[in-house]
MIVEX-192085 format. One record per residue (C-alpha): residue number from 1; residue in three letters; x negated, y negated, z. Coordinates in nm, 4 decimals. Layout:
{seq->NUM&type->ALA&east->X&north->Y&up->Z}
...
END
This chain:
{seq->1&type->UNK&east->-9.9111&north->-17.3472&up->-0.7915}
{seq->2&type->UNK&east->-9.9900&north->-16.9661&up->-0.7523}
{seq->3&type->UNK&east->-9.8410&north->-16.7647&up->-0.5029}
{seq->4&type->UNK&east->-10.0862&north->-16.6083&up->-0.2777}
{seq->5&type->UNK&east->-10.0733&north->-16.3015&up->0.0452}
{seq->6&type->UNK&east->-9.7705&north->-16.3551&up->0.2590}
{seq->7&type->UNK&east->-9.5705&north->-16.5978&up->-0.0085}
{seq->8&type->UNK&east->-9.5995&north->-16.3217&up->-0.2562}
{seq->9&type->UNK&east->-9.4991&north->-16.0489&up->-0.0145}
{seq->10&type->UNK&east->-9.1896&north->-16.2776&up->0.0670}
{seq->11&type->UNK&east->-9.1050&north->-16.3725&up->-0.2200}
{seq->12&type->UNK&east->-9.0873&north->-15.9786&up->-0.3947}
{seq->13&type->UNK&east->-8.9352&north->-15.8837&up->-0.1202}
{seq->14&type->UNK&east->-8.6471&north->-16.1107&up->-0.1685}
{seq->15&type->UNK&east->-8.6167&north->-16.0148&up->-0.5844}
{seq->16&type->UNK&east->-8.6717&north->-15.6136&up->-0.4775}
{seq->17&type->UNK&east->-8.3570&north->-15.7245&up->-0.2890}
{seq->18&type->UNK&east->-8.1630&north->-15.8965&up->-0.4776}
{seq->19&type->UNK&east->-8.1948&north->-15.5973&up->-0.7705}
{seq->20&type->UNK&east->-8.0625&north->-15.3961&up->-0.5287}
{seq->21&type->UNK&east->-7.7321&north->-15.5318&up->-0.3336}
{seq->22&type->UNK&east->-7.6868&north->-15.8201&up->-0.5484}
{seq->23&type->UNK&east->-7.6332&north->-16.0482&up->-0.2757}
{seq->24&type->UNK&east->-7.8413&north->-16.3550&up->-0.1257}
{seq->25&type->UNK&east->-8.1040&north->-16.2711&up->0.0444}
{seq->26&type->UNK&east->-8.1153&north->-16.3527&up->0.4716}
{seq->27&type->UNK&east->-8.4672&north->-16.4239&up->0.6150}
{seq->28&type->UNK&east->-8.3879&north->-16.1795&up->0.8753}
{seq->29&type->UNK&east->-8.3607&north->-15.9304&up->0.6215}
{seq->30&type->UNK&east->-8.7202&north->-15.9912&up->0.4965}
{seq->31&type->UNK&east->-8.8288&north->-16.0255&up->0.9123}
{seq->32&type->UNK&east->-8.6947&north->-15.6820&up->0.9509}
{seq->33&type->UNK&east->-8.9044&north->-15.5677&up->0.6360}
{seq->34&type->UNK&east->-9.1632&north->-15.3293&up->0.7333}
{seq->35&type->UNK&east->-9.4180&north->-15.4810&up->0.5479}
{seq->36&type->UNK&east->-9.3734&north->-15.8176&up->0.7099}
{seq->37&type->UNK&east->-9.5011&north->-15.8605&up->1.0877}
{seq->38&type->UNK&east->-9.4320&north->-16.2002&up->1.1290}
{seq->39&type->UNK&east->-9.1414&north->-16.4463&up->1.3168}
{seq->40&type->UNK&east->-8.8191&north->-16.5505&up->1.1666}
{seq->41&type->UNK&east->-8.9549&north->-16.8458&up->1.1746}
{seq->42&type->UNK&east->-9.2620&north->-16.8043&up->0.9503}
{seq->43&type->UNK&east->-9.0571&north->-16.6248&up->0.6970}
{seq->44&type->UNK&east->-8.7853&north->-16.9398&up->0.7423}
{seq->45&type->UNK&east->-9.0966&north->-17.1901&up->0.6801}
{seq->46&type->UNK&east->-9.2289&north->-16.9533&up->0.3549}
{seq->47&type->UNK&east->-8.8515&north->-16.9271&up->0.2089}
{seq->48&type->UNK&east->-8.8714&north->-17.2838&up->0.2607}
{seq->49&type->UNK&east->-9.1792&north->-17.3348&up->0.0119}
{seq->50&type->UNK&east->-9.0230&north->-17.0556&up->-0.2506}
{seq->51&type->UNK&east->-8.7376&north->-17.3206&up->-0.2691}
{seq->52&type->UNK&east->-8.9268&north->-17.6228&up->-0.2547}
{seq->53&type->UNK&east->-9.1711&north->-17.4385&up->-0.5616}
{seq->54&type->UNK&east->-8.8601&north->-17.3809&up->-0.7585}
{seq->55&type->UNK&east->-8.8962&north->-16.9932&up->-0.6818}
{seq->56&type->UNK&east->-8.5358&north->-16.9084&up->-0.4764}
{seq->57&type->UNK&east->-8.2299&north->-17.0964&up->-0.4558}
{seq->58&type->UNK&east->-7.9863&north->-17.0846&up->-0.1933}
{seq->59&type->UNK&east->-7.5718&north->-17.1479&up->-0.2735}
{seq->60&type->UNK&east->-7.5318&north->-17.3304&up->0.0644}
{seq->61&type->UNK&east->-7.8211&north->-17.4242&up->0.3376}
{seq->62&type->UNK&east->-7.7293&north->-17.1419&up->0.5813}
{seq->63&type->UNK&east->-7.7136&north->-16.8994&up->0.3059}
{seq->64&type->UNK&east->-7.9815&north->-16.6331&up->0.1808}
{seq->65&type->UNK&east->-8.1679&north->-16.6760&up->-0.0887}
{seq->66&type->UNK&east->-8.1291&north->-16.6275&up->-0.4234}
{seq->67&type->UNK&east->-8.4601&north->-16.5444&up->-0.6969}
{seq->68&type->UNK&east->-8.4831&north->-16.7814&up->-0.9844}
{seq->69&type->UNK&east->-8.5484&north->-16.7209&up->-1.3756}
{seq->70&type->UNK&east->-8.9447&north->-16.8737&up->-1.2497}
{seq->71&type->UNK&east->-8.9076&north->-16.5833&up->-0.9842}
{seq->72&type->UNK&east->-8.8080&north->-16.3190&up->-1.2314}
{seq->73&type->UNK&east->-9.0963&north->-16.4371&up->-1.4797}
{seq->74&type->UNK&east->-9.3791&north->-16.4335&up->-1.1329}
{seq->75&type->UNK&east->-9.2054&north->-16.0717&up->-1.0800}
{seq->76&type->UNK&east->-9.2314&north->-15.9113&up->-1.4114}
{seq->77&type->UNK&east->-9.5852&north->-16.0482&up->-1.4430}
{seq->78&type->UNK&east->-9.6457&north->-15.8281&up->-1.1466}
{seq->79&type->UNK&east->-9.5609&north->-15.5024&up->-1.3259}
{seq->80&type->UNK&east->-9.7738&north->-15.3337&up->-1.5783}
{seq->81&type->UNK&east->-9.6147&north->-15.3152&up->-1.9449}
{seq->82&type->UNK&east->-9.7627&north->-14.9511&up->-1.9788}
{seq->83&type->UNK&east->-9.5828&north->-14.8352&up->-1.6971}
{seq->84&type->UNK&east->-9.4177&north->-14.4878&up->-1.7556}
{seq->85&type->UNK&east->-9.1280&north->-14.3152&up->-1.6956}
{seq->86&type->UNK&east->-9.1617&north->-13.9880&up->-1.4353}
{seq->87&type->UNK&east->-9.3164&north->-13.7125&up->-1.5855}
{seq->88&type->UNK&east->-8.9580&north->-13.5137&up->-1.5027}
{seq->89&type->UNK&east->-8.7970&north->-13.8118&up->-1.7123}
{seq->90&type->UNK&east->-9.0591&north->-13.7871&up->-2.0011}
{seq->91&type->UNK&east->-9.0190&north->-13.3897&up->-2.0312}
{seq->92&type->UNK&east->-8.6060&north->-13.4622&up->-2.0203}
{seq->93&type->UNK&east->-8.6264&north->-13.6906&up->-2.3175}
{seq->94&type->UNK&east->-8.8736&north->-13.4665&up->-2.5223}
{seq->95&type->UNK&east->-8.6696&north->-13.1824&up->-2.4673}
{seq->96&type->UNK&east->-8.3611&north->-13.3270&up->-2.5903}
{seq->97&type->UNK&east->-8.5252&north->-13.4976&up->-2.9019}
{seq->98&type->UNK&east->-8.6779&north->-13.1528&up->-2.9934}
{seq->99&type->UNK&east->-8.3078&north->-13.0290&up->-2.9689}
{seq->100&type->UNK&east->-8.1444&north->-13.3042&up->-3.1601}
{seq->101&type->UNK&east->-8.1210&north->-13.2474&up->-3.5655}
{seq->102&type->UNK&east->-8.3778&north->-13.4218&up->-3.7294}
{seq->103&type->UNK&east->-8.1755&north->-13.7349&up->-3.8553}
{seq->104&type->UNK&east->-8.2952&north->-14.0751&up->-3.8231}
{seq->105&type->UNK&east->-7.9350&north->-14.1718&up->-3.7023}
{seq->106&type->UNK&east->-7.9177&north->-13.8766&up->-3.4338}
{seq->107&type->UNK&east->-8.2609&north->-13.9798&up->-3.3502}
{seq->108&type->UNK&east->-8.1620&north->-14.3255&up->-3.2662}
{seq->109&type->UNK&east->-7.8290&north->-14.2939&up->-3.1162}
{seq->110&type->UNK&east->-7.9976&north->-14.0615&up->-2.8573}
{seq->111&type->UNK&east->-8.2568&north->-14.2879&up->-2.7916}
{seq->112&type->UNK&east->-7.9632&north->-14.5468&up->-2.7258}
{seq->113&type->UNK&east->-7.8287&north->-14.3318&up->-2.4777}
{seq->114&type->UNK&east->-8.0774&north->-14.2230&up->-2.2734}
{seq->115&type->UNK&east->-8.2393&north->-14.5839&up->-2.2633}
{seq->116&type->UNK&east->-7.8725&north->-14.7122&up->-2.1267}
{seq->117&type->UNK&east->-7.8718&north->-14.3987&up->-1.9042}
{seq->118&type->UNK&east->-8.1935&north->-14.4763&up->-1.7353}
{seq->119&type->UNK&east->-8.1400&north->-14.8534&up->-1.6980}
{seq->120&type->UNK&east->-7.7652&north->-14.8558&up->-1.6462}
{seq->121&type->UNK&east->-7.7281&north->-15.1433&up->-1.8832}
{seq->122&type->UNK&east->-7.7373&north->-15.2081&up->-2.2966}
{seq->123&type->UNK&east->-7.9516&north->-15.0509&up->-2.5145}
{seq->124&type->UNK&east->-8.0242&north->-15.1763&up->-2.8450}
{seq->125&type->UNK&east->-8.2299&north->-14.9387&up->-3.0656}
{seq->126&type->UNK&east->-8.2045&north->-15.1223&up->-3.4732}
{seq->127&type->UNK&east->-8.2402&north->-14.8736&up->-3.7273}
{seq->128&type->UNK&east->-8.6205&north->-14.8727&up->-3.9047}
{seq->129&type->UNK&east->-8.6253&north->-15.1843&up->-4.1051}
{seq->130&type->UNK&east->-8.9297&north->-15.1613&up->-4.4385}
{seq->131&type->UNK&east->-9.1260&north->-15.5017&up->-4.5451}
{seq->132&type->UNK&east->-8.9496&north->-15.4326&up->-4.8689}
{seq->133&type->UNK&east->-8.6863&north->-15.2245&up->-4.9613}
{seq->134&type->UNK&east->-8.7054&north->-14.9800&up->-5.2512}
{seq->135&type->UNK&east->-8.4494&north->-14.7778&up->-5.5003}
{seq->136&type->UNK&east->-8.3689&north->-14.4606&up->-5.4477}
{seq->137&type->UNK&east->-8.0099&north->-14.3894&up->-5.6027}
{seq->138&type->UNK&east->-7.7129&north->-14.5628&up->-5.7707}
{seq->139&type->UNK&east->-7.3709&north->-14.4387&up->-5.8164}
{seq->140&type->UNK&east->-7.0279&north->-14.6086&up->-5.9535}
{seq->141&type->UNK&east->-6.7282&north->-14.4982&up->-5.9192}
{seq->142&type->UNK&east->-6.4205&north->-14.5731&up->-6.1236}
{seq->143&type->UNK&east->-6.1660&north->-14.7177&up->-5.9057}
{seq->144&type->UNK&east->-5.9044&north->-14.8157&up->-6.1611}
{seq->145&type->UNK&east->-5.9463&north->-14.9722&up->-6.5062}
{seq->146&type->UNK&east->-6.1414&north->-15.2988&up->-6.4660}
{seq->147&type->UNK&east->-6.2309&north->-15.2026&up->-6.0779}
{seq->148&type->UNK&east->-6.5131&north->-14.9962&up->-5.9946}
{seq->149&type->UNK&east->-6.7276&north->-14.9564&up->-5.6764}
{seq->150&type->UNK&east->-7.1191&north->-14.9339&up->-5.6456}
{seq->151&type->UNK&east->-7.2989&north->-14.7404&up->-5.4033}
{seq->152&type->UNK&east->-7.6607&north->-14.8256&up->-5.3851}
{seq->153&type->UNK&east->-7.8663&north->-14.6257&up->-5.2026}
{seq->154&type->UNK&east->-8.2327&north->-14.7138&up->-5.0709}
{seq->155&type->UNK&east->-8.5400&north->-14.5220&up->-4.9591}
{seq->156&type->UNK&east->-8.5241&north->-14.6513&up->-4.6522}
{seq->157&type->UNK&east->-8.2217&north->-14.4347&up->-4.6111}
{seq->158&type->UNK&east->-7.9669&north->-14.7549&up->-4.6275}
{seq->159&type->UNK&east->-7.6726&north->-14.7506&up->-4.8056}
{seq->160&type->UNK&east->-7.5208&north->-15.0780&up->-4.9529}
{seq->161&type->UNK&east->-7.1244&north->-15.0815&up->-5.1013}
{seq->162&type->UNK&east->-7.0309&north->-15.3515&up->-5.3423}
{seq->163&type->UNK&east->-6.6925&north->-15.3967&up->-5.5502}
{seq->164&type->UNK&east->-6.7292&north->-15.4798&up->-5.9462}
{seq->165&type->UNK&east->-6.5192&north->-15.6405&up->-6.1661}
{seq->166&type->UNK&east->-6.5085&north->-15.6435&up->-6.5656}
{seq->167&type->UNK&east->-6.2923&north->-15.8178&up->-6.8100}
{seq->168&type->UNK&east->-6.3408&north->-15.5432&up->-7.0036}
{seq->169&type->UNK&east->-6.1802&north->-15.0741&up->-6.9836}
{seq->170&type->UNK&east->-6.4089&north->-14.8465&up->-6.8997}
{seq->171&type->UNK&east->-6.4162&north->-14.4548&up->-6.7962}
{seq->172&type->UNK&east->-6.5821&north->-14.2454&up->-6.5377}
{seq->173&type->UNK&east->-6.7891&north->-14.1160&up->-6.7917}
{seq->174&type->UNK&east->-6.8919&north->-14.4890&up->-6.9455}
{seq->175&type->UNK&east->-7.0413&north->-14.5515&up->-6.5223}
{seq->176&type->UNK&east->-7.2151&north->-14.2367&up->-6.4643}
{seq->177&type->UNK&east->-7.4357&north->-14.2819&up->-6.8257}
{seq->178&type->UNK&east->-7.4800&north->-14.6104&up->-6.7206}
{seq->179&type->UNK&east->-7.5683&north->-14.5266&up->-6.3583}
{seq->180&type->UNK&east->-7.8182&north->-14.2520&up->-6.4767}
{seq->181&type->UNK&east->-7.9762&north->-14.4677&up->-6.7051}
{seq->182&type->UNK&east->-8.0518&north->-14.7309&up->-6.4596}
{seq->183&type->UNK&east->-8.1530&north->-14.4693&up->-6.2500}
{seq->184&type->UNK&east->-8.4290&north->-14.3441&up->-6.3991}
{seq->185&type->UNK&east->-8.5664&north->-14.7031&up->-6.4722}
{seq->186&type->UNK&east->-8.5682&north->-14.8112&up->-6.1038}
{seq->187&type->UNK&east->-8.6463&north->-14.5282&up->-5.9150}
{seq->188&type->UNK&east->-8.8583&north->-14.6357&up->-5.6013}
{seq->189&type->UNK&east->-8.8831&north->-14.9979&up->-5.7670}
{seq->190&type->UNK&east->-8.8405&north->-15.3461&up->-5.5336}
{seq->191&type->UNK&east->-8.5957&north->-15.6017&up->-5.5897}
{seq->192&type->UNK&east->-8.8742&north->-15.8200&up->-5.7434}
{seq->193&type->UNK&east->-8.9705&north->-15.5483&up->-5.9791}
{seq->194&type->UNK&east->-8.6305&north->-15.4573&up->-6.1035}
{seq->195&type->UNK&east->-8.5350&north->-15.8340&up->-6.1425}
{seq->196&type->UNK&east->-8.8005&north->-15.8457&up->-6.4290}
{seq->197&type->UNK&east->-8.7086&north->-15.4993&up->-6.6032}
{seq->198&type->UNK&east->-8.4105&north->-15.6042&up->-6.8112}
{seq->199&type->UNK&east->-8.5802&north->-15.5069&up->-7.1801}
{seq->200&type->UNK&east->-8.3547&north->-15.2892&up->-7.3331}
{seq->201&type->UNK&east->-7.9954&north->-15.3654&up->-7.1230}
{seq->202&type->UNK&east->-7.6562&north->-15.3788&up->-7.2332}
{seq->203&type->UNK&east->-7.4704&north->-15.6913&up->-7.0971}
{seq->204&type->UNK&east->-7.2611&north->-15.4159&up->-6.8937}
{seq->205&type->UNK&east->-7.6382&north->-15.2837&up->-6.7213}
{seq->206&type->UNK&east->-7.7947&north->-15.6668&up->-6.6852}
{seq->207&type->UNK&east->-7.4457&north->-15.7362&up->-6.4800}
{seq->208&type->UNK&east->-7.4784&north->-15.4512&up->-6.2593}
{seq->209&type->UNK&east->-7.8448&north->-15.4927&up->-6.2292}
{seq->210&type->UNK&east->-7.7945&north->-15.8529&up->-6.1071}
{seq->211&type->UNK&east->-7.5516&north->-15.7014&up->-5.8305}
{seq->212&type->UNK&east->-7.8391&north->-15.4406&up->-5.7389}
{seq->213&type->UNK&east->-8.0857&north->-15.7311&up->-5.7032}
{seq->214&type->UNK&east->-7.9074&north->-15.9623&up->-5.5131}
{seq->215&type->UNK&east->-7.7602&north->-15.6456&up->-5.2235}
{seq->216&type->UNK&east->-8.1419&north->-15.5347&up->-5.1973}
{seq->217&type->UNK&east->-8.2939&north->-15.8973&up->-5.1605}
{seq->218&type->UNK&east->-8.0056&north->-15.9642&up->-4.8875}
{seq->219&type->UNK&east->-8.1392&north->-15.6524&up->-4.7435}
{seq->220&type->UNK&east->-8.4802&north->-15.7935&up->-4.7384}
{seq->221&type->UNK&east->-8.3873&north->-16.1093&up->-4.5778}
{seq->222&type->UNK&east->-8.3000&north->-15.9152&up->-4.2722}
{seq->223&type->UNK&east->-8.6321&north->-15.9315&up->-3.9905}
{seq->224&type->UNK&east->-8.4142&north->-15.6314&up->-3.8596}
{seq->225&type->UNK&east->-8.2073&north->-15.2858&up->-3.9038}
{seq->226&type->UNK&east->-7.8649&north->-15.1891&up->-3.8108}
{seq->227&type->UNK&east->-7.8193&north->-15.2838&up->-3.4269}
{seq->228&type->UNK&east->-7.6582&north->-14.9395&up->-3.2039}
{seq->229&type->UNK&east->-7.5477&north->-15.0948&up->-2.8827}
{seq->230&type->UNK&east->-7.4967&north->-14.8382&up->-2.6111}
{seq->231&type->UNK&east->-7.3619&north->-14.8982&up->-2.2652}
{seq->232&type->UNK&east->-7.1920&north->-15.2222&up->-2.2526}
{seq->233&type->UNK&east->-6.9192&north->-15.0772&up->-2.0035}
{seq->234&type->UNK&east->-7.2019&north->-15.0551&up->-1.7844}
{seq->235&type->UNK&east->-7.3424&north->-15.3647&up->-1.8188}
{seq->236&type->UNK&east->-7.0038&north->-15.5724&up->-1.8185}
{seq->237&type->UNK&east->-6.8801&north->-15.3607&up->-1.4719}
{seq->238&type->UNK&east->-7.2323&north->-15.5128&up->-1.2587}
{seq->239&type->UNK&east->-7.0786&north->-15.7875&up->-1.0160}
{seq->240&type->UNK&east->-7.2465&north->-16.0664&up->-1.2284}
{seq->241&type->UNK&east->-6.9383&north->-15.9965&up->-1.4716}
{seq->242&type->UNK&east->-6.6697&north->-15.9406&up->-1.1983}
{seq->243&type->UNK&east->-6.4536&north->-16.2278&up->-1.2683}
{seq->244&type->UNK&east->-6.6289&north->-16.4089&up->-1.5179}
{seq->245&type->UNK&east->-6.4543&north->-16.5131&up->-1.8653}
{seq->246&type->UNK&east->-6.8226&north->-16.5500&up->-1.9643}
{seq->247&type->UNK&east->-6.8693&north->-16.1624&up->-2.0256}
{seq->248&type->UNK&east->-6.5903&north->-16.1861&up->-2.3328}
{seq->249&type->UNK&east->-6.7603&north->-16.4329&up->-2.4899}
{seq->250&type->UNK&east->-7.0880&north->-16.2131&up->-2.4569}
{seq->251&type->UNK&east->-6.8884&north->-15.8855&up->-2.6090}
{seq->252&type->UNK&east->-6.8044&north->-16.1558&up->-2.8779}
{seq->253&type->UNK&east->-7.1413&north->-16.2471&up->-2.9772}
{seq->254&type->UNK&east->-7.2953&north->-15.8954&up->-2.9483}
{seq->255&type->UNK&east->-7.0289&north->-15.7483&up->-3.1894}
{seq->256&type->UNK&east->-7.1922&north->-15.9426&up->-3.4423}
{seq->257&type->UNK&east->-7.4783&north->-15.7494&up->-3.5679}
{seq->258&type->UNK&east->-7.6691&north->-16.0586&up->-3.7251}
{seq->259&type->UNK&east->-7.7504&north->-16.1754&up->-3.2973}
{seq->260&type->UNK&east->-8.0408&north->-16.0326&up->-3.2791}
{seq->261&type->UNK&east->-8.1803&north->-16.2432&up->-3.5883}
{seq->262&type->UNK&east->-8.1837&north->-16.5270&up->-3.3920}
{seq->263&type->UNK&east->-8.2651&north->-16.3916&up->-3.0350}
{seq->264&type->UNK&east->-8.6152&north->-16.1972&up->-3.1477}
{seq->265&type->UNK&east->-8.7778&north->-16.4489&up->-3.3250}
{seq->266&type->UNK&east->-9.1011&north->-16.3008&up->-3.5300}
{seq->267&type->UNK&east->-9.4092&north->-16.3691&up->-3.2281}
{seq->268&type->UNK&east->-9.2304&north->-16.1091&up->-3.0450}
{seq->269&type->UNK&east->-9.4077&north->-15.8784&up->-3.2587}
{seq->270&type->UNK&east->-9.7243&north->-15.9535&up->-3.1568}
{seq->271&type->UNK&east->-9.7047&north->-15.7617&up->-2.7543}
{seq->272&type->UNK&east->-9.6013&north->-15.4370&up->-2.7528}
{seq->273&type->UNK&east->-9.3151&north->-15.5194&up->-2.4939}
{seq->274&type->UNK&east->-9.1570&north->-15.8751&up->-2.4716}
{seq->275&type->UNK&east->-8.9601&north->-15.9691&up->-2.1471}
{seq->276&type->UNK&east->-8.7694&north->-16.2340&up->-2.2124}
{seq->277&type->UNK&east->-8.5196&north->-16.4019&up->-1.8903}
{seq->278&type->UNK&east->-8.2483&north->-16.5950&up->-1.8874}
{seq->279&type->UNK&east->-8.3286&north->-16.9942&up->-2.0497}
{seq->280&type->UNK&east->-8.5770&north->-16.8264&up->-2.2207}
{seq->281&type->UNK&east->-8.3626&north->-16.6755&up->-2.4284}
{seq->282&type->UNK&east->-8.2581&north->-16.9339&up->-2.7411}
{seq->283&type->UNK&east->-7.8732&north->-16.8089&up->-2.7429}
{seq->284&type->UNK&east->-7.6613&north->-16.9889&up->-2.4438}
{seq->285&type->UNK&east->-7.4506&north->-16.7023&up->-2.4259}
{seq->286&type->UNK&east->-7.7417&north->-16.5066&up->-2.3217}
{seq->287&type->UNK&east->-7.9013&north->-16.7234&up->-2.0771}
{seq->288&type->UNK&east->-7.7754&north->-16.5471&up->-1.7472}
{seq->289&type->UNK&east->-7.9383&north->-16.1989&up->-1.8674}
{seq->290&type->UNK&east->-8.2327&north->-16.1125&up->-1.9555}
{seq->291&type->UNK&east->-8.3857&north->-15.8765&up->-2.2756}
{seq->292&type->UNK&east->-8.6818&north->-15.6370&up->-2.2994}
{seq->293&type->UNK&east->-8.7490&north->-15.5871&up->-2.6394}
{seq->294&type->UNK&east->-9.0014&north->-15.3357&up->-2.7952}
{seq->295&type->UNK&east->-9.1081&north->-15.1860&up->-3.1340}
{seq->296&type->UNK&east->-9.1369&north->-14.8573&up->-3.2998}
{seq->297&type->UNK&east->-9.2781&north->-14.7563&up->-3.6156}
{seq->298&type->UNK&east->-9.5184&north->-14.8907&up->-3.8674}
{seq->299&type->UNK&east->-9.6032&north->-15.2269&up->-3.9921}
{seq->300&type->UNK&east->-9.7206&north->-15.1488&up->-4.3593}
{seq->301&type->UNK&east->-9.4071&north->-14.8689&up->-4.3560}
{seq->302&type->UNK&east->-9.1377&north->-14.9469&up->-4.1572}
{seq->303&type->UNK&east->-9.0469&north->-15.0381&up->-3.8082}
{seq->304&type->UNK&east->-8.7204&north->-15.0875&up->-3.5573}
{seq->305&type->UNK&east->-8.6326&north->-15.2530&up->-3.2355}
{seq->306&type->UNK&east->-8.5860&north->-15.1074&up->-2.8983}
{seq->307&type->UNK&east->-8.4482&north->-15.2897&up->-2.6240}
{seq->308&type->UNK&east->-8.2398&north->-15.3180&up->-2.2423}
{seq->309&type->UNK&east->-8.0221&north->-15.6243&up->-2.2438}
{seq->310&type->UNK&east->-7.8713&north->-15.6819&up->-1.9060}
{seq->311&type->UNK&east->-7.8171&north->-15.8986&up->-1.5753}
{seq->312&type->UNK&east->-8.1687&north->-16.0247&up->-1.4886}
{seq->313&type->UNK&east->-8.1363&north->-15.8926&up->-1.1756}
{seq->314&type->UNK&east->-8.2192&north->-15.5829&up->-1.3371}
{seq->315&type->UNK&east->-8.5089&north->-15.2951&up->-1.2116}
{seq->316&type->UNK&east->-8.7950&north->-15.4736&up->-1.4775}
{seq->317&type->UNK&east->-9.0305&north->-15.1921&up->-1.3876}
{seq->318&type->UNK&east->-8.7521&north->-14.8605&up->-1.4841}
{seq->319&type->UNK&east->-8.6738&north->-15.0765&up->-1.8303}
{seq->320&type->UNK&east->-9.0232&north->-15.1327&up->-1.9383}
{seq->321&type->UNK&east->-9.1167&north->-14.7755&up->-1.8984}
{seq->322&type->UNK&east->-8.7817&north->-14.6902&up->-2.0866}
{seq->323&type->UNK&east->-8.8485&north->-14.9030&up->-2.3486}
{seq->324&type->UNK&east->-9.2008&north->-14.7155&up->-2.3844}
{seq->325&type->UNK&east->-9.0862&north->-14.3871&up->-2.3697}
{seq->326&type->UNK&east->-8.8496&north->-14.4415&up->-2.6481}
{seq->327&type->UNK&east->-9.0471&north->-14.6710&up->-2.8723}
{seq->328&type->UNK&east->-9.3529&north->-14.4124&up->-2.8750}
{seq->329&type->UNK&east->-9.1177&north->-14.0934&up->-2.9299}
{seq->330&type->UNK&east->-8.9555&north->-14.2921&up->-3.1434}
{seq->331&type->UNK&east->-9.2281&north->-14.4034&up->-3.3916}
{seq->332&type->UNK&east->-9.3646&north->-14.0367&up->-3.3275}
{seq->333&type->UNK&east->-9.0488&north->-13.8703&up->-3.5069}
{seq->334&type->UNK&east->-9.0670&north->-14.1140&up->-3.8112}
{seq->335&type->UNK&east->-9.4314&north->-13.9729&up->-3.8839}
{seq->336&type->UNK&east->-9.2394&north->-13.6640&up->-4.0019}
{seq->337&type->UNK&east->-8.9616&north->-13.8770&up->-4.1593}
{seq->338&type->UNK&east->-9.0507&north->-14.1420&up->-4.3631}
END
């Protein structure tokens, strides 16, 4: 059933609320709203609908109200997703990407911080993440006798470690010729590509080659970069955390980089900005907060993640226009970069 004139009005008033003092909501403080001009108890006989409809809930009978993950979702389909950030906030964040050194990793970590900044909660930005990955550079290093380490390093500007092993001596000098040699037969190649050039190897090169291989193709199993997580003090110090054992066990699950894998499943790509609240999230840890997720970059090149994960009582309207701000500067500075 929609929600139509003063249900509507009643019901926003009581989220707008909520957002703000983070306490149940009284019918007397939605009387005393100016935009109401009704009795207490008109607004006592609408709140009574909302709770029938499955829009508020209330802890006790004589207590206020309380908005819903169905109240949340009515809400946010309320506010545009091209809303935009102040033009004083849009000429701050310019200002300080035109001053920042023109990194891909400065790039994101500032857009981290400002997004957490604005919304006083997480932000996730994910480094830019390619269809397919490609060589770029390989190095390995002797580390003793039979130990040596590989550094592989992509064109997407990752960088992938591996330890080898070998039953059999070898010197610095043995790894570098065989590191140049390889080199110059991979350069900007795909894991596919290289698995099928081994004409020509030693059993030494076909053994690091198979390492090479198997680090990029784990690389391309990934939907998504490296995660930078910015302002979970300020997310973990809103009441919804005061005294709640539940916030370790989100710190726990957010330290692994591999969540967002399974939260952002692939139709997300398809809006520009997904909103996604409480049970509608897949992970139970996350099922009291709520995620706005949106992309930057480009499909056929490469693309990240940028994101507000907090308390769904959370100001929708301030973290959508965050998340555009930052996705469209964002995929603006990687014209230049990639």
């Amino acid at each position: 059933m929609s929600l139509i004139g003063r249900r509507e009005k009643v019901l926003k008033i009581v989220v707008d609320e909520y957002i703000t003092r983070a306490v149940p909501v009284a019918s007397q403080t939605i009387t005393c709203n100016p935009d109401m001009e009704v009795s207490p108890a008109t607004v006592r006989n609408d709140m009574a609908s909302l709770e029938e409809e499955g829009y508020i809930i209330r802890p006790h009978p004589s207590a206020g109200a309380i908005p819903t993950d169905k109240a949340y979702r009515h809400y946010v389909e309320s506010v545009s997703l091209d809303v935009k950030l102040s033009l004083a906030e849009q000429y701050l964040v310019y200002e300080l990407f035109q001053e920042t050194q023109e990194e891909m990793d400065q790039w994101l970590k500032l857009a981290a911080t400002l997004l957490s900044r604005f919304v006083r909660n997480v932000a996730v930005v994910t480094s830019p993440k390619a269809p397919q990955c490609h060589f770029k550079h390989l190095d390995i290093v002797a580390l003793h006798d039979f130990v040596a380490l590989l550094v592989l390093v992509l064109h997407e500007a990752k960088i992938g470690q591996k330890i080898l092993s070998s039953d059999t001596k070898f010197t610095q000098e043995d790894l570098t010729m065989l590191a140049n040699k390889l080199n110059s037969v991979y350069d900007g190649m795909t894991s596919s590509e290289i698995s099928i050039e081994k004409m020509g190897l030693s059993p030494e090169e076909k053994q690091v080659t198979e390492h090479i291989v198997e680090m990029m193709a784990a690389e391309d199993n990934m939907r998504h970069g490296r995660p930078y997580l910015v302002g979970l003090h300020l997310m973990l110090s809103q009441p919804e955390f005061a005294n709640n054992p539940r916030g370790l066990d989100v710190l726990e699950l957010l330290e692994n980089e591999g969540w967002l894998e399974n939260v952002i499943q692939p139709e997300y790509s398809r809006t520009k900005i997904k909103v996604i609240i409480g049970k509608e999230n897949t992970d139970k840890l996350l099922q009291d907060l709520s995620l706005i997720v949106g992309e930057y970059g480009t499909p056929d090149k490469a693309k990240g993640i940028v994101g507000v994960l907090g308390p769904k009582r959370m100001d929708y309207a301030k973290a959508i226009s965050s998340v555009n701000c930052l996705s469209t500067l964002l995929s603006e500075s990687m014209v230049s970069y990639i």
